[in-house]
N, CA, C and O atoms as a CHARMM CRD file, in Angstrom:
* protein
*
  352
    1    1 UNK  N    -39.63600  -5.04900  -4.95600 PROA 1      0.00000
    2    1 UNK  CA   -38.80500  -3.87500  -5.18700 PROA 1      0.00000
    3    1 UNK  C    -37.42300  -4.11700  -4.58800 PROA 1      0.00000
    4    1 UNK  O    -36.98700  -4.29600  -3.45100 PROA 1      0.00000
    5    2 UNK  N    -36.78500  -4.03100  -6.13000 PROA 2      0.00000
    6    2 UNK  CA   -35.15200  -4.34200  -5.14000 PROA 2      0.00000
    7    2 UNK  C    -34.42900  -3.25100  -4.54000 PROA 2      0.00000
    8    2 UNK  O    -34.15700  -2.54500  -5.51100 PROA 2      0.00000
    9    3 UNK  N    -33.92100  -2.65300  -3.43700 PROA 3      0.00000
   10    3 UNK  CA   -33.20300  -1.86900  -2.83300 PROA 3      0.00000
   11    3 UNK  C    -31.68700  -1.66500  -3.28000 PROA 3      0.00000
   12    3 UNK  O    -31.10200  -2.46100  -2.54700 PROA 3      0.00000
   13    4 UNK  N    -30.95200  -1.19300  -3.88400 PROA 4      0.00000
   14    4 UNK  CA   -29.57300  -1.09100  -3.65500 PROA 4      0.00000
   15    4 UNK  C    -28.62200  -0.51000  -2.66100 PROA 4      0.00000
   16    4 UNK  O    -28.07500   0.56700  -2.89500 PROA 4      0.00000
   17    5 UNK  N    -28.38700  -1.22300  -1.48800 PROA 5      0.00000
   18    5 UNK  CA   -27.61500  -0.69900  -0.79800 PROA 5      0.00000
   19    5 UNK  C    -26.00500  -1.77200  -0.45600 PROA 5      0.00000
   20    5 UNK  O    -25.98100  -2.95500  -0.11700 PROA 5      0.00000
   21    6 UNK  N    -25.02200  -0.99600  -0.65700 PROA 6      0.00000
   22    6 UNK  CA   -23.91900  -1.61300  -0.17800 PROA 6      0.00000
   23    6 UNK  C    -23.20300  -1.41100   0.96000 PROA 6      0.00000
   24    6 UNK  O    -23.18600  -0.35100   1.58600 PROA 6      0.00000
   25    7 UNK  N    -22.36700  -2.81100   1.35800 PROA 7      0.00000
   26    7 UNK  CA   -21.19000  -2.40200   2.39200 PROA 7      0.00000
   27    7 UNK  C    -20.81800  -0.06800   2.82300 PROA 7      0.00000
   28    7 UNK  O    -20.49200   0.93000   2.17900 PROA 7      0.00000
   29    8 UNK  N    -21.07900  -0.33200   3.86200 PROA 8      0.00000
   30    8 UNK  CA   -21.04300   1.24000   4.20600 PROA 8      0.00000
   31    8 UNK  C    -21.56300   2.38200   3.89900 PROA 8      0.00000
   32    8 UNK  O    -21.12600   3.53000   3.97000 PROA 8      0.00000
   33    9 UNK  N    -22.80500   1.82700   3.45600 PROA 9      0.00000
   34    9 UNK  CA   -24.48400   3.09500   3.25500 PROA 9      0.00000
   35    9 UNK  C    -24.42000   3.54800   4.61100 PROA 9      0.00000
   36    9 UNK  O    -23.86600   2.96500   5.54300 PROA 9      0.00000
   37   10 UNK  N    -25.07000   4.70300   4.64600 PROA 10     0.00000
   38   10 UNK  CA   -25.59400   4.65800   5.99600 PROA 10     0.00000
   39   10 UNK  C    -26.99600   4.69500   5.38300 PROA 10     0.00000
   40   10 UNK  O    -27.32400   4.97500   4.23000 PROA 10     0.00000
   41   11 UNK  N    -27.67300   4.37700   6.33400 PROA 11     0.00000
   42   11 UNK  CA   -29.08100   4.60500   6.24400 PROA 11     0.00000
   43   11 UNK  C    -29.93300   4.41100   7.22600 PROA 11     0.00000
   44   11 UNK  O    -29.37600   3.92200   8.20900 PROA 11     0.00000
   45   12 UNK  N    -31.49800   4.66700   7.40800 PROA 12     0.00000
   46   12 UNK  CA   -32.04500   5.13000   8.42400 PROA 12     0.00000
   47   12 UNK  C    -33.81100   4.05800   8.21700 PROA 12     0.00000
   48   12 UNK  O    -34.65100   3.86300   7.33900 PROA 12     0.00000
   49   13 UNK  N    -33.58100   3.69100   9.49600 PROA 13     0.00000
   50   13 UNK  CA   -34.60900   2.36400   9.96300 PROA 13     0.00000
   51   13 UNK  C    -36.06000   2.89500   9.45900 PROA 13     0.00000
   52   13 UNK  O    -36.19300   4.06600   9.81500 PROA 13     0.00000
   53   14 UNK  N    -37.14900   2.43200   8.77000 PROA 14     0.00000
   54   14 UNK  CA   -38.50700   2.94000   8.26900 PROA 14     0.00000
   55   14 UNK  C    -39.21000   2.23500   8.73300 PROA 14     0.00000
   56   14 UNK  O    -40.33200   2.49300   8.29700 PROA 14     0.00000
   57   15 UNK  N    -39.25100   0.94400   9.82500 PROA 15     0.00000
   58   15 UNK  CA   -39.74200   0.16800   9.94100 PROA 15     0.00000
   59   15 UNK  C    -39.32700  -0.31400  11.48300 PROA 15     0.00000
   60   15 UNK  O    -38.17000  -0.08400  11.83400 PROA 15     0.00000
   61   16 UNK  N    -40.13500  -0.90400  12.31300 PROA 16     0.00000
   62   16 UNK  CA   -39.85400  -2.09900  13.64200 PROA 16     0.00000
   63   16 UNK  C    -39.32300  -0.54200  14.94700 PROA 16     0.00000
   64   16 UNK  O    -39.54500   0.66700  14.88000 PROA 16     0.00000
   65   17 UNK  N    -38.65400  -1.31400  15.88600 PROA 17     0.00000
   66   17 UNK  CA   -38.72500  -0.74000  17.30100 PROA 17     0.00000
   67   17 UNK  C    -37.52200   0.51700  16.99800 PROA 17     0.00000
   68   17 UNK  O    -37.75300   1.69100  17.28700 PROA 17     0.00000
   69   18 UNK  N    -36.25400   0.07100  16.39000 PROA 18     0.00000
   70   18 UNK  CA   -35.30800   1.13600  16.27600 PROA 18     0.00000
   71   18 UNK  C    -35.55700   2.30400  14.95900 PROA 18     0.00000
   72   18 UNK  O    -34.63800   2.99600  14.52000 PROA 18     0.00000
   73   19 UNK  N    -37.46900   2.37400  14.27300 PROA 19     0.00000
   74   19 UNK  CA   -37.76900   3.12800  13.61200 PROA 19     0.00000
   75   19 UNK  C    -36.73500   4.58700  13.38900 PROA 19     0.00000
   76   19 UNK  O    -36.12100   5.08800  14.33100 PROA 19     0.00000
   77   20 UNK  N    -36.70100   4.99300  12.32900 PROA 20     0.00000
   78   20 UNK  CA   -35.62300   6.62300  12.58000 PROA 20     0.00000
   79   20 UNK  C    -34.38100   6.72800  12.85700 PROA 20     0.00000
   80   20 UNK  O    -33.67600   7.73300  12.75900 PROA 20     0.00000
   81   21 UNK  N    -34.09800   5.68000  13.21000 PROA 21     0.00000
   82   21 UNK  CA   -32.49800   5.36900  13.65100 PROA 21     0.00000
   83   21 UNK  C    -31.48500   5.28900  12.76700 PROA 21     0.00000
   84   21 UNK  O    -31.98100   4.67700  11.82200 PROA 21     0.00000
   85   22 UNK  N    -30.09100   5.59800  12.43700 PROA 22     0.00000
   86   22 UNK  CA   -29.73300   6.01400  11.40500 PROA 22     0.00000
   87   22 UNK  C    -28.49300   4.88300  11.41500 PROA 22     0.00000
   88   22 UNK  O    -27.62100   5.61300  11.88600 PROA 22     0.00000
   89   23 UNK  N    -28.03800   4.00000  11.27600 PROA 23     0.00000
   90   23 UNK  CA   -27.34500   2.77900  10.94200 PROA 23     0.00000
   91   23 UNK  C    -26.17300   2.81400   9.85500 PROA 23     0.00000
   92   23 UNK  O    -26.04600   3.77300   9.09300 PROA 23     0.00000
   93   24 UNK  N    -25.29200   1.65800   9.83300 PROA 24     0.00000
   94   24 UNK  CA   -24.31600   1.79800   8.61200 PROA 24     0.00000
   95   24 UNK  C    -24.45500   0.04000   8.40000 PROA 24     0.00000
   96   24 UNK  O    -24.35700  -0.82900   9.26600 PROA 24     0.00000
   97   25 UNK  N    -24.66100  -0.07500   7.24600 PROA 25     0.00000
   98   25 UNK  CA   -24.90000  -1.20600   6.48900 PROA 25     0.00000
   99   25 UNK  C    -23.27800  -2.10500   6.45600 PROA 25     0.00000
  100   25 UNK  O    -22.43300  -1.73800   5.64000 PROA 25     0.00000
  101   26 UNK  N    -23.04300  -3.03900   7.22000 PROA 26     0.00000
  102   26 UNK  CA   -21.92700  -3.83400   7.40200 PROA 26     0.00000
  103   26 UNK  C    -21.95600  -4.77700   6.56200 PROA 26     0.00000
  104   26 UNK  O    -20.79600  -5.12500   6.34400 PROA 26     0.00000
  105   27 UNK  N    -22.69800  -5.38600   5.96400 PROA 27     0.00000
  106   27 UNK  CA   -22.49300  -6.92100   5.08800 PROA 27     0.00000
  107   27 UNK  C    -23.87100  -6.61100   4.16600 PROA 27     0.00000
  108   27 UNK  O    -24.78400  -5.90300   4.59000 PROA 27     0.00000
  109   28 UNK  N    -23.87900  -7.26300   2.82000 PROA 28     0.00000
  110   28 UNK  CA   -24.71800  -8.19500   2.43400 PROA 28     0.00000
  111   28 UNK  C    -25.18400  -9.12600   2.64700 PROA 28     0.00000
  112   28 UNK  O    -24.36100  -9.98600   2.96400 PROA 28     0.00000
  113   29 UNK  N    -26.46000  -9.53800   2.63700 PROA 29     0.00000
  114   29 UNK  CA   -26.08800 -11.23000   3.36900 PROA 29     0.00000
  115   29 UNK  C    -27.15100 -12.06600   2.06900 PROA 29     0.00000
  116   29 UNK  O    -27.04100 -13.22800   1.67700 PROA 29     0.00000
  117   30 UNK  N    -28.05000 -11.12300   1.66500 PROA 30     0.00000
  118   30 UNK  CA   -29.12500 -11.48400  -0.01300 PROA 30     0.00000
  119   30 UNK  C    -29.55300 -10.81700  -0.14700 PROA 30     0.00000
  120   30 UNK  O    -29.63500  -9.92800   0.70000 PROA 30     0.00000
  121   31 UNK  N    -30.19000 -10.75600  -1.41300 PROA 31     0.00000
  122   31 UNK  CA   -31.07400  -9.87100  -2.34400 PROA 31     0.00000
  123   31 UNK  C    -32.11000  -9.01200  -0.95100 PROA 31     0.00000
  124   31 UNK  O    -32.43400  -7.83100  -1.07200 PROA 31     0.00000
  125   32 UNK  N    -32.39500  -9.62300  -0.05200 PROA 32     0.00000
  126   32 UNK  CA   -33.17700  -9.49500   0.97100 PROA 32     0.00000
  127   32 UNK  C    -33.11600  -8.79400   1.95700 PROA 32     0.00000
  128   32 UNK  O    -33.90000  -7.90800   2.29800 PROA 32     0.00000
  129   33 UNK  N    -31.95900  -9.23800   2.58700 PROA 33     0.00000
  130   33 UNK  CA   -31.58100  -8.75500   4.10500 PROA 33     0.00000
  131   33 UNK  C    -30.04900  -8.34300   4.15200 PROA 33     0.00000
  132   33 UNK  O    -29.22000  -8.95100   3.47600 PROA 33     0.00000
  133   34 UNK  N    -29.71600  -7.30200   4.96600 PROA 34     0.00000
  134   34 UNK  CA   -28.47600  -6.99300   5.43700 PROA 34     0.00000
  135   34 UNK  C    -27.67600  -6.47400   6.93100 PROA 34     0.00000
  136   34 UNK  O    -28.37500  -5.98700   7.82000 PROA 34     0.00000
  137   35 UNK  N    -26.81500  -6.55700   7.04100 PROA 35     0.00000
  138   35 UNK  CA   -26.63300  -6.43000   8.61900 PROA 35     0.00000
  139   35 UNK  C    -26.06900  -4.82900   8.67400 PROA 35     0.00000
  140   35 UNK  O    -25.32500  -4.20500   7.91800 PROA 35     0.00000
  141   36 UNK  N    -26.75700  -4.46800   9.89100 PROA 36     0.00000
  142   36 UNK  CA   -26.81600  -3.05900   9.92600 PROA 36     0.00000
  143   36 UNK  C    -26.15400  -3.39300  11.48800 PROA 36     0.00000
  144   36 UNK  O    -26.05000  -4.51500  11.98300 PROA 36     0.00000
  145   37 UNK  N    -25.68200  -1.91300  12.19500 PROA 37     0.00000
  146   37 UNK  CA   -25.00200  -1.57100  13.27600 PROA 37     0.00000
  147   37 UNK  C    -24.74700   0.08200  13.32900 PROA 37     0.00000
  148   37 UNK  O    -24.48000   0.72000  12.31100 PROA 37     0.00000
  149   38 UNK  N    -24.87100   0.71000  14.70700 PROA 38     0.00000
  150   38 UNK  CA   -24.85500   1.94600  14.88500 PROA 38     0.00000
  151   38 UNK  C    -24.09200   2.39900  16.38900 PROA 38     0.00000
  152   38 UNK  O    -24.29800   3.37300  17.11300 PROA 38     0.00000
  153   39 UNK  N    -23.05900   1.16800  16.52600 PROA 39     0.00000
  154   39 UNK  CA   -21.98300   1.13100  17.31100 PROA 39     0.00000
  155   39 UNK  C    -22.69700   1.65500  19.05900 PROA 39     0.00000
  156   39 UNK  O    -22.09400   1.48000  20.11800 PROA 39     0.00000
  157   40 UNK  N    -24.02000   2.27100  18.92200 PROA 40     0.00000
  158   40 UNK  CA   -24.25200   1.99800  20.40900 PROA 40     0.00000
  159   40 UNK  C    -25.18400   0.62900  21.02700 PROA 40     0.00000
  160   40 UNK  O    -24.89900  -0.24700  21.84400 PROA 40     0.00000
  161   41 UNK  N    -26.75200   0.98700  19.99700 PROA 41     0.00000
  162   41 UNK  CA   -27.35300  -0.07200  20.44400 PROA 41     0.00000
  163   41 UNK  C    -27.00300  -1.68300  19.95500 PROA 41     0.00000
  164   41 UNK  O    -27.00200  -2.69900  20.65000 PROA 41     0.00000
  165   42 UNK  N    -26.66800  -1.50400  18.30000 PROA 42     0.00000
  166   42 UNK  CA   -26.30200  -2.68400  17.98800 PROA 42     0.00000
  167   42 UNK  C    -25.20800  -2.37200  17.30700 PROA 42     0.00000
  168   42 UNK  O    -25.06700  -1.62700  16.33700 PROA 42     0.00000
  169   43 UNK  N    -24.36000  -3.08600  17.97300 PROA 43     0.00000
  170   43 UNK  CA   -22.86200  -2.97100  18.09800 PROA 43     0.00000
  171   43 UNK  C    -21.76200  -3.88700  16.25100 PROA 43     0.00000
  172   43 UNK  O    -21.98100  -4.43400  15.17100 PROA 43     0.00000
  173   44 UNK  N    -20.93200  -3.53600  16.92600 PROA 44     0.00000
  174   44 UNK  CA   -20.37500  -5.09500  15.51900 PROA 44     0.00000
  175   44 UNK  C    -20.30300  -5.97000  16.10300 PROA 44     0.00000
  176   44 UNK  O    -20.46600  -6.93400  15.35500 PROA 44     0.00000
  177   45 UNK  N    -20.07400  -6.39200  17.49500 PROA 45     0.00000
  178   45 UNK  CA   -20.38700  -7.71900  17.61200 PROA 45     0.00000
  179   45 UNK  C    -22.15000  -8.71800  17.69000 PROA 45     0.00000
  180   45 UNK  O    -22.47000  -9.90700  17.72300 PROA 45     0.00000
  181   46 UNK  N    -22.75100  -7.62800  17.69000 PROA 46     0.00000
  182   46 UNK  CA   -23.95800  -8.34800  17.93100 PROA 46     0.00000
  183   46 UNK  C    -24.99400  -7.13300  16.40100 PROA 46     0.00000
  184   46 UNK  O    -25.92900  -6.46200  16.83700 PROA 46     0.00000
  185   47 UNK  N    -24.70000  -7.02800  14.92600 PROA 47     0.00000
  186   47 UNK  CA   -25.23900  -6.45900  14.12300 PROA 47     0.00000
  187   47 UNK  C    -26.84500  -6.67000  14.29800 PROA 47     0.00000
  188   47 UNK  O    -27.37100  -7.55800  14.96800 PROA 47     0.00000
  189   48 UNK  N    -27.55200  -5.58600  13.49300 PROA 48     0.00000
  190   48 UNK  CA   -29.01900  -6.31300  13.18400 PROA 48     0.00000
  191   48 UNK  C    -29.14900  -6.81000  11.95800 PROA 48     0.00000
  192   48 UNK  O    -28.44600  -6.38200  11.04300 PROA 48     0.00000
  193   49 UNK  N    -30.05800  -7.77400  11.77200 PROA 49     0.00000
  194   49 UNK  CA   -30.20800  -8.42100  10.30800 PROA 49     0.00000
  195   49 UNK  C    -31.88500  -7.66500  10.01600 PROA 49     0.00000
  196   49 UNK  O    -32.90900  -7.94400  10.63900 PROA 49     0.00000
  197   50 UNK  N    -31.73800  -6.66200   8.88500 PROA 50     0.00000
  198   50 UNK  CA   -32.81800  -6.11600   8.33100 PROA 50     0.00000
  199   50 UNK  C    -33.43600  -6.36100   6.86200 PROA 50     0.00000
  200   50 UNK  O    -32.76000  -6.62800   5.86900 PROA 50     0.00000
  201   51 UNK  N    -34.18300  -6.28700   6.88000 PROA 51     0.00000
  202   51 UNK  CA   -34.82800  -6.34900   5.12800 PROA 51     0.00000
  203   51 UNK  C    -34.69000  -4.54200   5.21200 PROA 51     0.00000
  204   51 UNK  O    -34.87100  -3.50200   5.84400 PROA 51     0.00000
  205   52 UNK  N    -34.12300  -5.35100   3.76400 PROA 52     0.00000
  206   52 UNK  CA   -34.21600  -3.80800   2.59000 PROA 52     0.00000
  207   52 UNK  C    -34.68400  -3.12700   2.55200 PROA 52     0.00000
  208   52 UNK  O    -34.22300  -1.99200   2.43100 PROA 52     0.00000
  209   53 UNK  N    -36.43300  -3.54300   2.66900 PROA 53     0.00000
  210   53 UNK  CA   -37.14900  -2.98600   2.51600 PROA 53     0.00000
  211   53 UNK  C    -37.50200  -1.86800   3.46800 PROA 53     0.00000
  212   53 UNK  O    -37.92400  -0.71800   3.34100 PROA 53     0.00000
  213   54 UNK  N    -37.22700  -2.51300   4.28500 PROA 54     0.00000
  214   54 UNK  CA   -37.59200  -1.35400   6.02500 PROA 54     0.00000
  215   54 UNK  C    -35.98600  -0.40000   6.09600 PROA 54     0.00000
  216   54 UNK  O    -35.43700  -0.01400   7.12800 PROA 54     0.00000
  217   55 UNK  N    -35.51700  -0.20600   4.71600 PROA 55     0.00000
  218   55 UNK  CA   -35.10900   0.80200   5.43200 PROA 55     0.00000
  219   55 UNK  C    -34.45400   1.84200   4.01000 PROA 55     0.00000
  220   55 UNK  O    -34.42300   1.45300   2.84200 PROA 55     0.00000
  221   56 UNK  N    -34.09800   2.86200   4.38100 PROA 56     0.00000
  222   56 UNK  CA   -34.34300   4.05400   3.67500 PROA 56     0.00000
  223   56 UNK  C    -32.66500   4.51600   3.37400 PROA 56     0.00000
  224   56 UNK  O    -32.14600   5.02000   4.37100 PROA 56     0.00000
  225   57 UNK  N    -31.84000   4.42600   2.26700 PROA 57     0.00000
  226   57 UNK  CA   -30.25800   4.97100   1.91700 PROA 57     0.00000
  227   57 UNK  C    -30.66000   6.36100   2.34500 PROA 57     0.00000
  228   57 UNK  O    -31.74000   6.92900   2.18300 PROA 57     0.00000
  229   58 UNK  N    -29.48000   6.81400   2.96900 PROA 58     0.00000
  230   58 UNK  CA   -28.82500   8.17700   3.14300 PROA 58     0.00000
  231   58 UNK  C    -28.22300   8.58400   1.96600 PROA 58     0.00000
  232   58 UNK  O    -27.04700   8.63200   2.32500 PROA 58     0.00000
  233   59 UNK  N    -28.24100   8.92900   0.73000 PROA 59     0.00000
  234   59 UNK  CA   -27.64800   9.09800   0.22200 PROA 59     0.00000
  235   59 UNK  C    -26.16900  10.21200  -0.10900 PROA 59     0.00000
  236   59 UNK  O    -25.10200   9.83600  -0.59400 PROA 59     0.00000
  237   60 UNK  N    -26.47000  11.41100   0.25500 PROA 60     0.00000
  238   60 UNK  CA   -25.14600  12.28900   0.85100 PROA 60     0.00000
  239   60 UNK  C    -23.99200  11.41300   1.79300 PROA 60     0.00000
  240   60 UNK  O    -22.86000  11.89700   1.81700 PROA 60     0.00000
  241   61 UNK  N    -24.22700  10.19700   2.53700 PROA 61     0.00000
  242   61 UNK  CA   -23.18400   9.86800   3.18700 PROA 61     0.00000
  243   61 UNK  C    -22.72000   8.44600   2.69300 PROA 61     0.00000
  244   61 UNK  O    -23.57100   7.76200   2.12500 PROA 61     0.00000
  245   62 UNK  N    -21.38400   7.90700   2.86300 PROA 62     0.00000
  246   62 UNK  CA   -20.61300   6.85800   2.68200 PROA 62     0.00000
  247   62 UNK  C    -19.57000   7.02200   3.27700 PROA 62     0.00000
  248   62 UNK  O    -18.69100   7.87100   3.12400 PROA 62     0.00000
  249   63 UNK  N    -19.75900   5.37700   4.65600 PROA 63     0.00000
  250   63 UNK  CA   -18.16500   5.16300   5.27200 PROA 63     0.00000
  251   63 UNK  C    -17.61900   4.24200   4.61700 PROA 63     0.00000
  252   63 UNK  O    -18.32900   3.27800   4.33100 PROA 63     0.00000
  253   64 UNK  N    -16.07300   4.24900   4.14000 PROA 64     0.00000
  254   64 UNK  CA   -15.56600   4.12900   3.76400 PROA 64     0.00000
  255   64 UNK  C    -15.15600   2.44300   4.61300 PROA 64     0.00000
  256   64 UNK  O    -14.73200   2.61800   5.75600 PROA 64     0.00000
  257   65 UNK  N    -15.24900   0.80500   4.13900 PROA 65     0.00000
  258   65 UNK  CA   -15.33000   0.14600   5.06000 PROA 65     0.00000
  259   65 UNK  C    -14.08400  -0.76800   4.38500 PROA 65     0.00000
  260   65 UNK  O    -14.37700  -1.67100   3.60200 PROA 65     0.00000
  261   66 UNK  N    -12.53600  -0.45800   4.76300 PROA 66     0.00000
  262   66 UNK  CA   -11.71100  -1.12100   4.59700 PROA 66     0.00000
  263   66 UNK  C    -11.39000  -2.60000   4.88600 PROA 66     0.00000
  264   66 UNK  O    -11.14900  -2.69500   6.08900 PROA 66     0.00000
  265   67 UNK  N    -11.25700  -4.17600   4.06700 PROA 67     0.00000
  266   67 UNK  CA   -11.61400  -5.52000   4.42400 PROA 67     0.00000
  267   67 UNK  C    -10.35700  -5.30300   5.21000 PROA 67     0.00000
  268   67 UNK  O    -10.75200  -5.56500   6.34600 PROA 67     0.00000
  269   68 UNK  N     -9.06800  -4.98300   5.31900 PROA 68     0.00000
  270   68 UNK  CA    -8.09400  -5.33300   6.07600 PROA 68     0.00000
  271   68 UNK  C     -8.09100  -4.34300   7.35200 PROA 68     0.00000
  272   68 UNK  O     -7.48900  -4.69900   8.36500 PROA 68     0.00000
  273   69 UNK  N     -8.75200  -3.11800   7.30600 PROA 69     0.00000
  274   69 UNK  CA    -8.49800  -2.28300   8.97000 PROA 69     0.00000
  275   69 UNK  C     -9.24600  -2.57200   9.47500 PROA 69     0.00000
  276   69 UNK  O    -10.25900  -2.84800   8.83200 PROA 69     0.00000
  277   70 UNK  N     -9.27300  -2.69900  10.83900 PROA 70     0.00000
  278   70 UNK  CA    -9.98800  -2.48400  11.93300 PROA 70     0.00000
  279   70 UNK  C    -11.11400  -1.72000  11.80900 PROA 70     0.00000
  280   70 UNK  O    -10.95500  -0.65600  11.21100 PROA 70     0.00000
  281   71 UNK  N    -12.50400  -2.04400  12.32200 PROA 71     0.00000
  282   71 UNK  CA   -13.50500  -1.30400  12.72700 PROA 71     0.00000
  283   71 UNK  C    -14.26700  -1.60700  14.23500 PROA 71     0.00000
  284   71 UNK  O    -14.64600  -2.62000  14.82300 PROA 71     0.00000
  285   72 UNK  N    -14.26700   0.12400  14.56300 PROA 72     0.00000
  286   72 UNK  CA   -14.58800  -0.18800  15.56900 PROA 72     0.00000
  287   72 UNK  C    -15.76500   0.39400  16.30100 PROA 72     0.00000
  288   72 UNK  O    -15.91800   1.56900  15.96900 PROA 72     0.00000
  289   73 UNK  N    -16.57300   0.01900  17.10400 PROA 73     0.00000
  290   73 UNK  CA   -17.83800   0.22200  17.53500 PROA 73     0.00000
  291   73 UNK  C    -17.45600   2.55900  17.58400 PROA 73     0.00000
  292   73 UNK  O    -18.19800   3.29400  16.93300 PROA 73     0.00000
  293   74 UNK  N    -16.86800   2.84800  18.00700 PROA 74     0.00000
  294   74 UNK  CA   -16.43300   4.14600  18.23800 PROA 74     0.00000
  295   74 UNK  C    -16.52300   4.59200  16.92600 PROA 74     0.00000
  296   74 UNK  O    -17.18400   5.59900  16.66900 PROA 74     0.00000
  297   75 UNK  N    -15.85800   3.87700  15.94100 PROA 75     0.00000
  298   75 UNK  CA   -15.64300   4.67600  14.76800 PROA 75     0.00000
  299   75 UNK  C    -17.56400   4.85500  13.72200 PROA 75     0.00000
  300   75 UNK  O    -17.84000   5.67700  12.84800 PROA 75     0.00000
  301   76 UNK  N    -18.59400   3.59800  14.38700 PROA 76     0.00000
  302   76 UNK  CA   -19.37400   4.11900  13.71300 PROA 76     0.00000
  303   76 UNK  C    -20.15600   5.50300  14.27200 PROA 76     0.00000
  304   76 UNK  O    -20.54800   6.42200  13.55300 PROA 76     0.00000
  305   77 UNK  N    -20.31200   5.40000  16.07100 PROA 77     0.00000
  306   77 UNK  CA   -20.54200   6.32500  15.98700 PROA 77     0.00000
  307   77 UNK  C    -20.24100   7.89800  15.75500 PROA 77     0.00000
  308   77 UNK  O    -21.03400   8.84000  15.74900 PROA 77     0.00000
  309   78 UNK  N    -18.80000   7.87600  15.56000 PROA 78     0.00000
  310   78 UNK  CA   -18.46700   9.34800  15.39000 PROA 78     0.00000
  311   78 UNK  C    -18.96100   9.50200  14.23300 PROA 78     0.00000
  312   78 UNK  O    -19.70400  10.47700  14.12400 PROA 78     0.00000
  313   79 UNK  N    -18.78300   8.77500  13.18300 PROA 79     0.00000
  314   79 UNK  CA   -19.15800   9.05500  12.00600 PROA 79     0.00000
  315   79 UNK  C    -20.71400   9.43600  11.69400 PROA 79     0.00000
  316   79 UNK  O    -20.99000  10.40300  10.98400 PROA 79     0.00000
  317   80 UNK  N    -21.70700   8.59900  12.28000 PROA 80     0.00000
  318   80 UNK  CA   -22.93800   8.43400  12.53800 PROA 80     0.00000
  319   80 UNK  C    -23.17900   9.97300  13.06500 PROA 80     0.00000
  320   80 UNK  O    -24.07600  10.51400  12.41800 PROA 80     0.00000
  321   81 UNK  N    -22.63200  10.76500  14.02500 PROA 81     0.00000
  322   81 UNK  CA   -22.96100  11.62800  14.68800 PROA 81     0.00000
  323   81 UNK  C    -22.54700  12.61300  13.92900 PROA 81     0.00000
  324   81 UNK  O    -23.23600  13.63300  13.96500 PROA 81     0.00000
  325   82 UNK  N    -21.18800  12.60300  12.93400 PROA 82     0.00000
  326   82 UNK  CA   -20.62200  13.61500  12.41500 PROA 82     0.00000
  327   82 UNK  C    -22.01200  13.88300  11.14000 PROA 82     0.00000
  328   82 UNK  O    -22.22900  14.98600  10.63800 PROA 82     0.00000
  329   83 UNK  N    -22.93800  12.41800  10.75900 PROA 83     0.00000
  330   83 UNK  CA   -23.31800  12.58400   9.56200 PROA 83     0.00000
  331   83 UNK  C    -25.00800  14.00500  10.47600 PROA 83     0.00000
  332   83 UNK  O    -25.41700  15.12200  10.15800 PROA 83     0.00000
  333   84 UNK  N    -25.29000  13.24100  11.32700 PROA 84     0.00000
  334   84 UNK  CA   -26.27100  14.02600  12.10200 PROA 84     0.00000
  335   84 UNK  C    -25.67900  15.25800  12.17300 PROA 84     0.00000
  336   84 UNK  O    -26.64400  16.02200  12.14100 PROA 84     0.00000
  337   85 UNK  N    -24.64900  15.94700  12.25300 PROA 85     0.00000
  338   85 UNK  CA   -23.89900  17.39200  12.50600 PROA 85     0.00000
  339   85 UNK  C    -24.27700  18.08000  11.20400 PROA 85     0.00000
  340   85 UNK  O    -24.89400  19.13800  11.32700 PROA 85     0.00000
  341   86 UNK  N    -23.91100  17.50300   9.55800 PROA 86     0.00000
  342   86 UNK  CA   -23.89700  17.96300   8.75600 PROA 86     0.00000
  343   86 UNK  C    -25.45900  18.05200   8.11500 PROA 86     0.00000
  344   86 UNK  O    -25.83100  18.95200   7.36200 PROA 86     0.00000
  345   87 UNK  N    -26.42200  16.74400   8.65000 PROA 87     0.00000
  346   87 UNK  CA   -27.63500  17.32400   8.23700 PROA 87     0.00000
  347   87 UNK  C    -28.78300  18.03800   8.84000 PROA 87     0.00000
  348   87 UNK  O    -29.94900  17.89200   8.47500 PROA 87     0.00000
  349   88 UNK  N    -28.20100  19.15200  10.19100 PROA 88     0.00000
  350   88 UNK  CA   -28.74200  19.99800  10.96300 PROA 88     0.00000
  351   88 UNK  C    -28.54800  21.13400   9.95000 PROA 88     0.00000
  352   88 UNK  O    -28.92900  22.27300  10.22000 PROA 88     0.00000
């Protein structure tokens, strides 16, 4: 089952130790796996590499992930937290 998720999904862990955890999809890397980050535990310098499969699109949300600006560990979580604000 192929997953479609791109550069700046957010989406939320279904699978392993950070289960429920709600992430923003930073890279493609294959059909397979992609690098996720949620600017506290796993940061942009140190992303996680996940299968597709273990994990679940948010669909109501998309950050917007510009190749030339800056991103920064701060900016996922506000966003991350702003997306938790709107689905209370």
């Amino acid at each position: 089952m192929k997953t479609e998720l791109t550069k700046g999904d957010v989406v939320i862990s279904t699978a392993g130790h950070d289960r429920g955890g709600r992430f923003v999809v930073l890279e493609t890397i294959d059909e397979q796996y992609v690098l996720i980050a949620d600017g506290k535990t796993r940061t942009l310098e140190k992303p996680k590499k996940k299968k597709r499969k273990h994990l679940k699109a948010v669909t109501a949300f998309h950050m917007e992930i510009s190749p030339g600006a800056p991103l920064w560990n701060a900016d996922l979580k506000k966003f991350l937290k702003a997306c938790d604000q709107n689905l209370a």
